[in-house]
N, C-alpha and C positions, 0 to 999 in steps of 0.2 A: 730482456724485458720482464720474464717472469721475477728475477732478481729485483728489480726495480718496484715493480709490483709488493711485493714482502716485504720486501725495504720500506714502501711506503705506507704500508698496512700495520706493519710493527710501531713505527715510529706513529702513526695514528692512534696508534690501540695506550702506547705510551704517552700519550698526550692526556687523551681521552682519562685515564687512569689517573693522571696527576690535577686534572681539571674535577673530575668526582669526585677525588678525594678532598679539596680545597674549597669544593660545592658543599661538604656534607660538612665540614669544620665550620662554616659560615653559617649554613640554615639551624646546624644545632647549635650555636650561637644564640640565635635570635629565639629558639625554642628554651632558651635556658632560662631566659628571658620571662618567658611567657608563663614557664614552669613557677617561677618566682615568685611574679605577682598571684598564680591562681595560689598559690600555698596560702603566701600575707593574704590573699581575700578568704580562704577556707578557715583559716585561724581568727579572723577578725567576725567571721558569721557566726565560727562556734563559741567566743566570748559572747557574743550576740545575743547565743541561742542561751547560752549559761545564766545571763544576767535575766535574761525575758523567763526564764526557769525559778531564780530566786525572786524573781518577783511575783509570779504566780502564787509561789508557795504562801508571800507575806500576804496576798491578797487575801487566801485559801480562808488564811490566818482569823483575820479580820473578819472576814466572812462569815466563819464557825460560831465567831463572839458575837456578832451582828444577831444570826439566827436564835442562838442562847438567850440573848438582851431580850427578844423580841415572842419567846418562848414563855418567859418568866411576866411581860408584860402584858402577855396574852393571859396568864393564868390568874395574875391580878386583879387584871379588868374580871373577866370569868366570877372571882370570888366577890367583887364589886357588885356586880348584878345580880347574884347570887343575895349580899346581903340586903342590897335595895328594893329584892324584891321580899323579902321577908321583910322588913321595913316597913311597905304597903299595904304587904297583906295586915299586919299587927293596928294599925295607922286605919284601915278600911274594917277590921271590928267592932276597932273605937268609936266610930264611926255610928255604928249599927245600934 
């Protein structure tokens, strides 16, 4: 009995063993899988991320030149007012 017992426990254990091991070949399988697509989505986010980076920069760009434009057209009006109002005053002597 106790023979039969081992015998049957062995041949269990050997089972078990060939079935785990045919378990783990199949799930990393399907994890290989899985592995694949997260890579192709991590490399497609960081051209993503690359492209959304050079475009910032052209924004940046544009931006710098926008403020300069708007710098210089500030300083004109400034000088504009500046001579209008000397303009006035000369204009309101004559005046007098």
């Amino acid at each position: 009995m106790n023979r039969a017992i081992v015998g049957v426990a062995v041949v269990a254990l050997v089972v078990g063993a060939l079935l785990g091991y045919l378990g783990s070949g199949l799930w990393s399988g399907s994890r290989q899988g899985e592995l694949k697509d997260a890579l192709d989505k991590s490399a497609r986010l960081e051209r993503q991320a690359n492209d959304l980076r050079a475009e910032n920069d052209r924004i940046a760009g544009e931006l710098k030149g926008e403020q300069a434009r708007a710098q210089t057209i500030a300083a004109d009006l400034q000088r504009e007012k500046e001579t209008n109002m000397r303009l006035s005053a000369l204009v309101g002597q004559g005046k007098k």
